[in-house]
TIDOZA-958855 format. One record per residue (C-alpha): residue in three letters; x, y, z. Coordinates in steps of 0.1 Angstrom, whole numbers, padded with zeros to 4 digits, always signed. Layout:
% TIDOZA-958855
ALAXYZ/...
//
This chain:
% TIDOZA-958855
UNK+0192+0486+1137/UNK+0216+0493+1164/UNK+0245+0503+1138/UNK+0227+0519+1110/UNK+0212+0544+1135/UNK+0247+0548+1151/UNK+0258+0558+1116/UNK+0232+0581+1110/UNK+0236+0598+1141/UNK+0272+0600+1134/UNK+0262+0619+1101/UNK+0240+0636+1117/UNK+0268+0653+1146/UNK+0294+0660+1112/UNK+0268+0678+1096/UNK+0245+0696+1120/UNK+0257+0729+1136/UNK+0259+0730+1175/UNK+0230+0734+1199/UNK+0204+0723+1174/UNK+0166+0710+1182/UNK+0178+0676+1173/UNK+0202+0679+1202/UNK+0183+0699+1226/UNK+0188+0673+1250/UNK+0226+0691+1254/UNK+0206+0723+1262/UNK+0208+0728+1300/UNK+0178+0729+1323/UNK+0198+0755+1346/UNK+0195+0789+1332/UNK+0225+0804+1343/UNK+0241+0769+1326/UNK+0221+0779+1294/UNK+0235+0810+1299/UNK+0266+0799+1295/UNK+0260+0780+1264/UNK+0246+0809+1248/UNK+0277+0827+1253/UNK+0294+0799+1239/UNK+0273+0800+1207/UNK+0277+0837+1205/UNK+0316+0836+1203/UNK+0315+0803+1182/UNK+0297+0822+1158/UNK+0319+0851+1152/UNK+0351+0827+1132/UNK+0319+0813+1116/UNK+0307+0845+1104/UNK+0344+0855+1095/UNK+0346+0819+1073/UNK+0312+0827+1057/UNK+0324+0866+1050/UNK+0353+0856+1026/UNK+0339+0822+1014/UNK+0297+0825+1010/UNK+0297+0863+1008/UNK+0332+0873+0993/UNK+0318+0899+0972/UNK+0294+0920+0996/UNK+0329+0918+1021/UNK+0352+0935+0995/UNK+0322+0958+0989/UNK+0319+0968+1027/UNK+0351+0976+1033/UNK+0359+0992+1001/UNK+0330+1012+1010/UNK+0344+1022+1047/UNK+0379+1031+1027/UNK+0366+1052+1000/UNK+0346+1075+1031/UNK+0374+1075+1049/UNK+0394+1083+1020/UNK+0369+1108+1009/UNK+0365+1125+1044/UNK+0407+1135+1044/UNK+0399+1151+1016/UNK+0369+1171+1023/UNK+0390+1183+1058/UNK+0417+1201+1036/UNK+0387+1225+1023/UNK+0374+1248+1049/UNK+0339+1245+1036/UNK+0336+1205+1031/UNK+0356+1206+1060/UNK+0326+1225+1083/UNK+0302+1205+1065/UNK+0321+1173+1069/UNK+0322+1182+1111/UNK+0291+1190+1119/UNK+0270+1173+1092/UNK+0287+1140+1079/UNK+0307+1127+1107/UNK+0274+1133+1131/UNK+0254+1116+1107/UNK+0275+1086+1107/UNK+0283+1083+1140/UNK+0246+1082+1145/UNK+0240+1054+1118/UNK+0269+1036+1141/UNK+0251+1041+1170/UNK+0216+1033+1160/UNK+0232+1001+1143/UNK+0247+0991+1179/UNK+0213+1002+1195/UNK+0191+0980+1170/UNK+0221+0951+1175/UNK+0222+0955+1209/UNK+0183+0955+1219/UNK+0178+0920+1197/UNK+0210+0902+1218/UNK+0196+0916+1256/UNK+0162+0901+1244/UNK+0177+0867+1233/UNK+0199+0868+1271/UNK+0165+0872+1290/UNK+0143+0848+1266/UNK+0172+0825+1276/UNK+0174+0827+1314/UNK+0138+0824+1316/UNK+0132+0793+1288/UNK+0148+0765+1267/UNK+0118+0766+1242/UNK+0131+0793+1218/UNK+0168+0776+1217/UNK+0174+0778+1186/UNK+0161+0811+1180/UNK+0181+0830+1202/UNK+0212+0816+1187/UNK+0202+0830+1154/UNK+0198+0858+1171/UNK+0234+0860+1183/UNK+0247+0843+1148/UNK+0233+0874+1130/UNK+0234+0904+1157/UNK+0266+0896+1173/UNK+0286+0875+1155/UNK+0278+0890+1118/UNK+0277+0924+1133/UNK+0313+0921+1150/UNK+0326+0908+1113/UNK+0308+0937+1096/UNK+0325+0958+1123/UNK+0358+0945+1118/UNK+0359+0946+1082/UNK+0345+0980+1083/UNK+0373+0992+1104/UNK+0402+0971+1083/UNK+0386+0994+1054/UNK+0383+1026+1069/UNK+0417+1021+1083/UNK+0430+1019+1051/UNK+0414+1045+1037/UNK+0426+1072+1066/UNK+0466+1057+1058/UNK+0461+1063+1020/UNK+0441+1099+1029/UNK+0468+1109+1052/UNK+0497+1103+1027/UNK+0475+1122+1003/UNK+0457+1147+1021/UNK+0472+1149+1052/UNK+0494+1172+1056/UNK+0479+1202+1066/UNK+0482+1237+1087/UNK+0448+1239+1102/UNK+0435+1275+1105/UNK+0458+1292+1083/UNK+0434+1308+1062/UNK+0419+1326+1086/UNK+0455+1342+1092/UNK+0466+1377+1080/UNK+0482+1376+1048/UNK+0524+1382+1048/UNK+0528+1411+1031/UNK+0535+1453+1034/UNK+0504+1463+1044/UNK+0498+1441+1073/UNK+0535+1441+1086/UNK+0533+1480+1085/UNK+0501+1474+1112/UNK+0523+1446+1131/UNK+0550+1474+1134/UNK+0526+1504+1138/UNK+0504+1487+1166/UNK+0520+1457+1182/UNK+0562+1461+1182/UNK+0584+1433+1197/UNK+0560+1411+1192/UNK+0556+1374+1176/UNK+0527+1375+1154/UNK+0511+1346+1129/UNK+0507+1349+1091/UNK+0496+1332+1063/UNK+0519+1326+1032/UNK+0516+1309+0998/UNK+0544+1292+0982/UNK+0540+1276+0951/UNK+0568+1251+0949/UNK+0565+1250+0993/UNK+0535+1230+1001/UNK+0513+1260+0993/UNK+0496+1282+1020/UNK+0515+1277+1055/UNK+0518+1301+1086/UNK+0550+1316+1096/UNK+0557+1330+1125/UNK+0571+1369+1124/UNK+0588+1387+1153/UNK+0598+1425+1148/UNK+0618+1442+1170/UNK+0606+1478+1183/UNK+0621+1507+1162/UNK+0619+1492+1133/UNK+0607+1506+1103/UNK+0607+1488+1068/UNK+0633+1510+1049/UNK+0660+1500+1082/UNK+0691+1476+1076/UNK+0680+1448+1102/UNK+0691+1411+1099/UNK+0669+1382+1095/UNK+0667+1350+1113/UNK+0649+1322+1098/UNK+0642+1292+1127/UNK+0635+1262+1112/UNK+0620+1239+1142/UNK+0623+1195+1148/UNK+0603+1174+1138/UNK+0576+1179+1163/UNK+0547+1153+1178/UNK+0517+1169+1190/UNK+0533+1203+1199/UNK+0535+1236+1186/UNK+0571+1252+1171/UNK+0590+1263+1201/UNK+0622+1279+1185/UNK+0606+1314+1191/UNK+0596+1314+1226/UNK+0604+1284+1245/UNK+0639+1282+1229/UNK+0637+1323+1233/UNK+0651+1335+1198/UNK+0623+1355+1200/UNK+0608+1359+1240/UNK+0620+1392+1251/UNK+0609+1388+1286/UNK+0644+1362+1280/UNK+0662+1384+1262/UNK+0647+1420+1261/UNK+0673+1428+1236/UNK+0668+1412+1205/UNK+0672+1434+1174/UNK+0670+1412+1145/UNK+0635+1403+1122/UNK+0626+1365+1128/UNK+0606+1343+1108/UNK+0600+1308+1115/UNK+0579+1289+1091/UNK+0558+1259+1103/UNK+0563+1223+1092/UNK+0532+1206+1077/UNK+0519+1181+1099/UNK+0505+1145+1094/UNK+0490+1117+1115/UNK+0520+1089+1120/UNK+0498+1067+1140/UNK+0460+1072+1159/UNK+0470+1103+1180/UNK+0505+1109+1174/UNK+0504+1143+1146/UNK+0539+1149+1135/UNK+0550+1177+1125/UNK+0585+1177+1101/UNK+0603+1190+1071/UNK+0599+1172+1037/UNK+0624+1173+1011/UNK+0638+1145+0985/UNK+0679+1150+1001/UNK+0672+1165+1035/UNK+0643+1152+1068/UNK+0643+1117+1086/UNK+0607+1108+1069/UNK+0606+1099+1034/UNK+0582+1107+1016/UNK+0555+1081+1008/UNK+0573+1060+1026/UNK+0553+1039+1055/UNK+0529+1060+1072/UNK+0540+1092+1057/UNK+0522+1113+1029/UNK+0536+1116+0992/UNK+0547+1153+0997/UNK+0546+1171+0963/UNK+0565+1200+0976/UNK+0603+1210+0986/UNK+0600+1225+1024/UNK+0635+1243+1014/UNK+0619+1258+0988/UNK+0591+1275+1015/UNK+0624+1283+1037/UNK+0638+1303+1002/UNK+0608+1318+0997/UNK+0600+1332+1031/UNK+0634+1347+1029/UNK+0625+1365+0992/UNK+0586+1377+1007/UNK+0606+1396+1037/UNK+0633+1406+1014/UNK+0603+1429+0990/UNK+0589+1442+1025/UNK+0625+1451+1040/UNK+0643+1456+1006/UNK+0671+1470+1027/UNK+0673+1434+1048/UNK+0708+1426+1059/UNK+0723+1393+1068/UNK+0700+1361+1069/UNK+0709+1335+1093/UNK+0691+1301+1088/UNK+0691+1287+1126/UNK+0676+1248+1129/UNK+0669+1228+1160/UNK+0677+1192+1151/UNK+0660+1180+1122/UNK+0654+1214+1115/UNK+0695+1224+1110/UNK+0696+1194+1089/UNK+0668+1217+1066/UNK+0690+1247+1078/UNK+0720+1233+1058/UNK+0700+1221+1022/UNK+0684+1254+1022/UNK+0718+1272+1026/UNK+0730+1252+1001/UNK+0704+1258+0972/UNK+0701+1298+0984/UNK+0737+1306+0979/UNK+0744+1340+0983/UNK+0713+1351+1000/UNK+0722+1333+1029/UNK+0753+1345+1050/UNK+0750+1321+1082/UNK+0739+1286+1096/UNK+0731+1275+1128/UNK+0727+1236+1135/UNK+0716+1230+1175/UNK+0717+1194+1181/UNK+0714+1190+1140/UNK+0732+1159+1114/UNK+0731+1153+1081/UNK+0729+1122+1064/UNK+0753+1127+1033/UNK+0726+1136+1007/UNK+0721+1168+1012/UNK+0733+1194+0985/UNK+0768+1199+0987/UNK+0774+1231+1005/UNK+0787+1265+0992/UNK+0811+1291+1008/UNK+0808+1322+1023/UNK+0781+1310+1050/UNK+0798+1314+1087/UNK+0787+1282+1103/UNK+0779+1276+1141/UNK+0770+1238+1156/UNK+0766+1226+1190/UNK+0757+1189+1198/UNK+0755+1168+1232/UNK+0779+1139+1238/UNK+0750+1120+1252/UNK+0724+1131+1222/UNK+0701+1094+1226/UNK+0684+1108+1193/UNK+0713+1115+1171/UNK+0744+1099+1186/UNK+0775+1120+1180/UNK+0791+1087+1167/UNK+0764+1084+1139/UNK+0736+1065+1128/UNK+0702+1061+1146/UNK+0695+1064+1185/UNK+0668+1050+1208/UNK+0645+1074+1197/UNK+0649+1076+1160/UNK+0649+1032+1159/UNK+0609+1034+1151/UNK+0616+1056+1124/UNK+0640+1028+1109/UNK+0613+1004+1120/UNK+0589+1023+1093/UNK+0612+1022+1067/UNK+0623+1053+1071/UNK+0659+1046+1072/UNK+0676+1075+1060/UNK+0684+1083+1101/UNK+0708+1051+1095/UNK+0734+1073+1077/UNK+0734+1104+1103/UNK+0769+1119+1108/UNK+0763+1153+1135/UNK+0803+1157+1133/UNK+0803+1151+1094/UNK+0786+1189+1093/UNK+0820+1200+1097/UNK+0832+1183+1069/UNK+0803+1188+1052/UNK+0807+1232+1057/UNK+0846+1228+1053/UNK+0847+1210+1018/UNK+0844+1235+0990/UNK+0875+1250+1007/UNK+0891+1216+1009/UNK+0885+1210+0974/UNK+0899+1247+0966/UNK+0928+1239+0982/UNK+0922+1266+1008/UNK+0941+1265+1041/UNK+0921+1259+1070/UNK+0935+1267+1106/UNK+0919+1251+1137/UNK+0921+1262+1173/UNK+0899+1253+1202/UNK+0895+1256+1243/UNK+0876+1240+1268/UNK+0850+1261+1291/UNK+0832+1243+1317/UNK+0816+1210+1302/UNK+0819+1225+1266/UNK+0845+1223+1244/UNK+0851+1248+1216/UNK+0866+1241+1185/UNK+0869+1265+1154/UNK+0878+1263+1116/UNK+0886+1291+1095/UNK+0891+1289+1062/UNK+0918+1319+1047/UNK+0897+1346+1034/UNK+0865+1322+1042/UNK+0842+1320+1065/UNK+0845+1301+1101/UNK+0831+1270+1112/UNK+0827+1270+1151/UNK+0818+1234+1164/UNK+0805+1231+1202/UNK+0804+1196+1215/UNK+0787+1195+1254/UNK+0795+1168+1273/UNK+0769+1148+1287/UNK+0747+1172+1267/UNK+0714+1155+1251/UNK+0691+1164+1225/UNK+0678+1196+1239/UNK+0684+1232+1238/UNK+0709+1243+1263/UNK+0690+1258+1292/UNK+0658+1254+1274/UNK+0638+1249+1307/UNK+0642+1289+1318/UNK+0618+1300+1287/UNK+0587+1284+1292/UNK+0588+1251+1312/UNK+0555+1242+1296/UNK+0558+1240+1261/UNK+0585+1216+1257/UNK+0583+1192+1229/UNK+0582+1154+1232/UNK+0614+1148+1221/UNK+0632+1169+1245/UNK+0608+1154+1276/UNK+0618+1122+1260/UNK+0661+1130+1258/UNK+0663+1153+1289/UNK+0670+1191+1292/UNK+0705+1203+1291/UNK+0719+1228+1309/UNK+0755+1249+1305/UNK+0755+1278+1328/UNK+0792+1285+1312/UNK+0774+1283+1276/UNK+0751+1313+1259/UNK+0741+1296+1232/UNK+0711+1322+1222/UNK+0742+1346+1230/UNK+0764+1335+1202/UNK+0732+1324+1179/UNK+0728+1364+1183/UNK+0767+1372+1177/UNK+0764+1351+1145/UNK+0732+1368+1133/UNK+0754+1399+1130/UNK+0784+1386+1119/UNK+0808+1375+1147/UNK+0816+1342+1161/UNK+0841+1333+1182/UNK+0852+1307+1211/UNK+0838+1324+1239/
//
């Protein structure tokens, strides 16, 4: 008797889950000891749940959380139309969010009943740990799945959908009739528009400064700034960098336009905003965590130019003036424009080697830092553009800032053009230049100890820095005016001092 009901008992303990009425004898007497036990039971039932989720209930699982991805999914999409996008804010998300809640609520009341049934009384054992299989354990599964779904479903509706300008719409439109009104009522001003480019990503705002005096039938130059790649900051070529601030420089008598990068959501609450393009930018498209981009950003640069060239149809030189990434966009765009463009500027700017292969008569004016942590001046990827690398996207692996020389010098090289090079030292900057005969000169700056940041950046407005350049340190040259020279080579001239 002894062994056969040993051996049943063991059956009994290999088949039986834990804290049964068969072994309520294990139940503690003490409540907070029962308690205890109940917690036990509530976080042994959560891998339990998980086990029956892919096993017993497989198909209501993939269900779930293809159901959470395809709202997600859906919900990116809706946000790019300014209706569903209102409708989605204050109707949809509301509506779910109070589903969630209620669902925690409901969840919620039935495990704070089973806790005080517990403390107070063994007799309903059993039934409180139902209770906290199926409102806590099930629940936090449902939860989890819910969220691995939904999470999926934002990555695949970012690369999609996610790039976006928010607002633009509401914008005034670039064209003659409302940059007649900028110059009429608000001169030497930076003012927002609206513009649609077909091949660029469609609409996008770009940025417009006019200096006072001018009227649409003058000869003024153009500068087009083309920004970084930005996270979770505005563009500050125009005012922070002051390429447009005249309380910096109250002086500045050239047109500027600077375009605005589309922005997408690299991780939960980092929005990046950069330049697409299948030779030029860091982040490749579709690659991890980055949208499919079905448009050429140097394309939008192009077309900016051609929009203020049928309002100023007397327009002079353009000048195509990148910070960073943005000279890398700077240079393809030069490339691909030809003879519409007449001048580069690359501030703490590379390129990787795949860009375009670049075309003469564009005057050409770098500067880059000795001690640049993003893009080293020795090449390849720095402390801050590893994660980039880490994402796959490795195209920062092949950045060569001093192979922009090279790069602008080559069509002469091939041509068999001779190119004479002189250079000086001022302060901590040394000055070298390239001129090509009957070409157009390279001038290359390099600042030591110089990081990735505009030089003097801090004087415009100390508040708008971007993250990079709070992350790489500002830069200062008292011997260097760089906005100076950016200004000389809008109009033509470039020299070593």
């Amino acid at each position: 008797m002894g062994l056969q009901n040993v051996t049943e008992q063991e059956k009994g303990l290999n088949t039986a889950p834990a804290f049964t009425v068969e072994q309520h004898h294990q139940v503690s007497d003490n409540p907070w000891m029962r308690e205890a036990q109940l917690g036990v039971a509530a976080v042994a039932s959560v891998p339990q749940a998980l086990n029956e989720a892919f096993t017993d209930h497989l198909g209501s699982t993939l269900t779930k959380m293809g159901t959470a991805g395809a709202v997600s999914f859906a919900l990116r999409c809706a946000s790019r139309q300014p209706t569903l996008g209102a409708i989605t804010g204050r109707v949809v998300l509301p509506a779910l969010a109070l589903g969630f809640v209620t669902d925690v609520v409901l969840n919620g009341g039935k495990i704070a009943y089973a806790v005080v049934d517990n403390f107070d009384s063994a007799d309903d054992w059993d039934k409180n740990v139902d209770v906290m299989k199926n409102s806590f354990g099930r629940f936090a599964v449902d939860l989890g799945v819910s969220s691995v779904g939904g999470g999926i479903g934002e990555i695949a509706g970012a690369r999609v959908f996610g790039l976006r300008a928010p607002g633009v719409k509401s914008l005034p439109e670039l064209n003659s009739e409302n940059i007649a009104k900028h110059i009429e009522e608000s001169p030497g001003t930076l003012q927002p528009y609206q513009f649609f480019s077909k091949d660029g990503g469609g609409r996008r705002q770009v940025d417009v400064f006019i200096p006072k005096g001018t009227t649409t039938d003058q000869s003024k130059d153009l500068l087009v700034g083309i920004d970084s790649l930005i996270i979770n900051k505005k563009p500050g070529m125009a005012m922070t960098n002051g390429l447009a601030n005249t309380k910096m420089d109250p002086d500045i008598d050239y047109i500027a336009a600077f375009p605005h990068a589309k922005t997408f959501r690299l991780l939960p609450g980092v929005n990046v905003s950069t330049w697409f393009n299948d030779r030029a930018g860091l982040i490749k498209p579709g690659g991890w965590f980055a949208p499919v981009a079905k448009y050429d950003d140097a394309a939008l640069i192009g077309d900016v130019r051609g929009k203020l060239g049928e309002i100023f149809p007397n327009l002079g030189r353009t000048t195509l003036a990148g910070f960073s990434t943005g000279g890398t966009m700077a240079l393809e765009s030069a490339a691909r424009m030809g003879k519409s463009v007449q001048a580069v500027v690359g501030v703490e700017s590379t390129i990787t080697g795949a860009e375009t292969p670049a075309v003469t008569g564009q005057m050409r004016l770098f500067s880059h830092g000795t001690e640049n942590t993003t893009f080293p001046i020795a090449g390849g990827a720095g402390k801050t553009t590893k994660l980039l690398t880490i994402l796959g996207h490795d195209r920062v692996n092949g950045s060569q800032p001093l192979g922009q020389i090279d790069y602008s010098l080559k069509p002469y090289r091939d041509a068999g053009v001779p190119i004479v090079e002189t250079s000086t030292t001022l302060g901590n900057t040394q000055r070298t230049m390239f001129q090509p005969e009957n070409g157009e000169p390279v001038l290359f700056v390099k600042l030591e100890g110089g990081k990735n940041a505009w030089p003097n950046r801090s004087v415009g407005n100390p508040d708008d820095k971007s993250v990079l350049t709070g992350l790489n340190g500002v830069s200062e040259f008292p011997e260097l005016n760089l906005n100076g020279m950016i200004k000389k080579v809008v109009h033509g001239q470039v020299g070593l001092e």
